[in-house]
C-alpha positions in Angstrom: -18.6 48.2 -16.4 -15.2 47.3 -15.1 -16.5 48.2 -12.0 -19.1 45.8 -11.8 -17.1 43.1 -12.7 -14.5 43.6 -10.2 -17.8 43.6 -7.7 -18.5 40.3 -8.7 -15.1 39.2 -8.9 -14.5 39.7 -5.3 -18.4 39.1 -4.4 -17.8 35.5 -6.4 -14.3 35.2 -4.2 -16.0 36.1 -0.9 -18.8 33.4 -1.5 -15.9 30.8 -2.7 -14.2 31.3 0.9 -17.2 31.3 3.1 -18.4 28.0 1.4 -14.6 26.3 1.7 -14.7 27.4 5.3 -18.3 26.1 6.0 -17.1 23.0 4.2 -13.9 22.4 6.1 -16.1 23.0 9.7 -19.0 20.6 8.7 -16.0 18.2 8.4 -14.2 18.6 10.8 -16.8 18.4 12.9 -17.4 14.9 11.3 -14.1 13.6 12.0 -14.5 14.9 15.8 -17.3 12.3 15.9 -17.5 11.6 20.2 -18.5 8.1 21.7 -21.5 8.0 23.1 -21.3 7.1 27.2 -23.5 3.5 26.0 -24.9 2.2 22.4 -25.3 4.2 19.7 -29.1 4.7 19.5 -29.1 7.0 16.9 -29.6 5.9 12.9 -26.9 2.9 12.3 -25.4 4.7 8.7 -23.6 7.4 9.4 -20.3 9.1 11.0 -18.8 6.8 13.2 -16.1 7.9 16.3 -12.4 7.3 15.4 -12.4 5.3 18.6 -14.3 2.5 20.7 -13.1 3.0 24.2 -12.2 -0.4 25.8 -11.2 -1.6 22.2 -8.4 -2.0 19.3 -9.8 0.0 15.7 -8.2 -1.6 13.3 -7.8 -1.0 9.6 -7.4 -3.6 6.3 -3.1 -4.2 7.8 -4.4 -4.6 11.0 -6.9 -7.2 10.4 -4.7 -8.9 8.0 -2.1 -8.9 10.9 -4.4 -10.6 13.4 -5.9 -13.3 10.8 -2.9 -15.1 12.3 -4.3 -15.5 15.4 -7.6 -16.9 14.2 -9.8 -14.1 15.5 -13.5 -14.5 15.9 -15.1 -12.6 12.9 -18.5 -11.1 13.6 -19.9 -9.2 10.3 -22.9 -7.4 11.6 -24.5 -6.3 8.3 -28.2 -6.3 8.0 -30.1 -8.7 5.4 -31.2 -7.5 2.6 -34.5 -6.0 2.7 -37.1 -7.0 -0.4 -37.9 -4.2 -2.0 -42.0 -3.1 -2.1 -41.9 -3.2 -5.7 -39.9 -6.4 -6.5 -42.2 -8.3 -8.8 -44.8 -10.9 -6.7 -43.7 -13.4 -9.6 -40.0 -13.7 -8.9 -37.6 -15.2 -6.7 -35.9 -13.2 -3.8 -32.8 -14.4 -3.3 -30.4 -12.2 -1.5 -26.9 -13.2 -1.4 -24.7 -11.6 1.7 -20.7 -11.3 1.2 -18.6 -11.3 3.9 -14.9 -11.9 5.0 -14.3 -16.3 4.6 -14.5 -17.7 7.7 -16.6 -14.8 9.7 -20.3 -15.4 11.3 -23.2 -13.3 10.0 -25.1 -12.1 13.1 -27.4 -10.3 10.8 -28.3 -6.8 12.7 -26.3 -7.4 16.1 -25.3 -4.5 16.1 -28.8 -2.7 17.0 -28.9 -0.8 20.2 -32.1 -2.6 21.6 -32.7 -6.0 21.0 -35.9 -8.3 21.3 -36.6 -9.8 24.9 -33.8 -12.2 25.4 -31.9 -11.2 22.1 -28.9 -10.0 24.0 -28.6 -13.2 25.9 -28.6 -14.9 22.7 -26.0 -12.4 21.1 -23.6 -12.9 24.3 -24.3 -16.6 24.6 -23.3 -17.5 21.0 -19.9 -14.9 21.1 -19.2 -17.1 24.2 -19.5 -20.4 22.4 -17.2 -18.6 19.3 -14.2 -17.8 21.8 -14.5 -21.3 23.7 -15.6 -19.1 27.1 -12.1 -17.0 26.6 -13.3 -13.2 27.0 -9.9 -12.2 25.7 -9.5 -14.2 22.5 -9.6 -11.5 19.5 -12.6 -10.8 18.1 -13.5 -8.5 15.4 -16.5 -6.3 14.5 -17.2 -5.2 11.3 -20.1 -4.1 8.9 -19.9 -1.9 6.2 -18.5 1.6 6.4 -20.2 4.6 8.5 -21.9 1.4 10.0 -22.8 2.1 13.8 -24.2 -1.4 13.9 -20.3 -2.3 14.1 -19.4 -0.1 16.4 -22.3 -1.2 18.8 -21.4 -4.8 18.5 -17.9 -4.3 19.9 -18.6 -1.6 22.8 -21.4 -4.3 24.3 -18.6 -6.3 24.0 -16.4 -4.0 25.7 -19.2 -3.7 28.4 -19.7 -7.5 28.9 -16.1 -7.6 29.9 -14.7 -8.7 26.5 -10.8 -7.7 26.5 -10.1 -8.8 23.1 -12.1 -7.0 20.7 -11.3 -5.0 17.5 -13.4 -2.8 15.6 -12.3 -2.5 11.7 -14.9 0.4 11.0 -13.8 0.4 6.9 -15.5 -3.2 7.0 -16.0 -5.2 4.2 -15.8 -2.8 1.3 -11.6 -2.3 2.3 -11.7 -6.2 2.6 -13.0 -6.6 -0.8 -10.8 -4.1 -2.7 -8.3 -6.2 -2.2 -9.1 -9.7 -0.9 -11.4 -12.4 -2.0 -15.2 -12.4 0.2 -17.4 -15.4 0.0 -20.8 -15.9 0.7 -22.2 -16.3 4.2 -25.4 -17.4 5.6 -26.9 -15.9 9.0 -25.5 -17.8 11.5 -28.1 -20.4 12.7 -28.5 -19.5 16.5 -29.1 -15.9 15.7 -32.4 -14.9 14.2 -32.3 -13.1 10.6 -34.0 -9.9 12.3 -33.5 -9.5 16.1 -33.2 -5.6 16.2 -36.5 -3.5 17.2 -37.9 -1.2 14.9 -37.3 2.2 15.7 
């Protein structure tokens, strides 16, 4: 009998490292996340790069830090969908929460756009910085947000020298600072993204 349970002892031990070591690969592999040469066309939740070639990533003490210079905040979160089920007899109203003072480009972070989307997108980031491609501006969502990431590498690729990406988004802004409530910006339609 004693047998047997040493068998399982060390069958039970075996099965313990081979699941730590699959673990620690599958993360590690996360973490090693690369940049894609362009957009990210892939889902938009998920494991993000550490990085955003061209650009500054930023955490909650670096974006603090550059609030001084009056960056240009661009959330990219989607809207709120309505759910299929929400009763035909109530009210949806969504309510969007976002860093005060940043513009709400809902979904501008999509890797293909409506015909003449982009133009739009670029146009309106022009008119944020006063024409000044390297005034600070920050992208930001939510975290494991591509859509964030996206937003500041066609940035990057328009020839935008200033531009930040704070991939922790507004979940680290909010553990610590106030948020307020945002509408979508009014030159940038609440849905612009294609559907995959």
């Amino acid at each position: 009998m004693s047998g047997l349970i040493g068998a399982l002892v060390r069958a039970a031990a075996s099965l313990t490292v081979i699941l730590f070591l699959t673990a620690a690969g599958t993360q590690l592999s996360r973490a090693e996340q690369p940049e894609p040469d362009g957009l990210w066309t892939g889902p938009m939740r998920g494991e993000t790069p550490k990085t955003l070639s061209g650009a500054t990533v930023i955490d909650l003490a670096g974006l603090e830090a550059l609030m001084q210079k009056n960056p240009v905040l661009l959330d990219v979160g989607p809207a709120d969908k309505k759910p299929d089920d929400f009763p035909k007899d109530r009210l949806w109203l969504p309510t969007h929460r976002s860093v005060p003072g940043a513009v709400w480009l809902p979904s501008a972070g999509a890797a293909s756009f409506e015909a003449g989307q982009e133009e739009v997108f670029l146009r309106r980031v022009k008119e944020l910085t006063q024409g000044d491609s390297s005034k600070p501006i920050v992208t930001f969502c939510r975290p494991e947000c591509w859509g964030s990431w996206n937003a500041g590498k066609r940035l990057v690729m328009n020839g935008y020298t200033g531009v930040h990406w704070f991939p922790d988004g507004i979940n680290s802004w909010r553990e610590v600072h106030e948020v307020v409530q945002v509408e979508p910006d009014g030159d940038w339609q609440t849905e612009p993204a294609k559907k995959h």
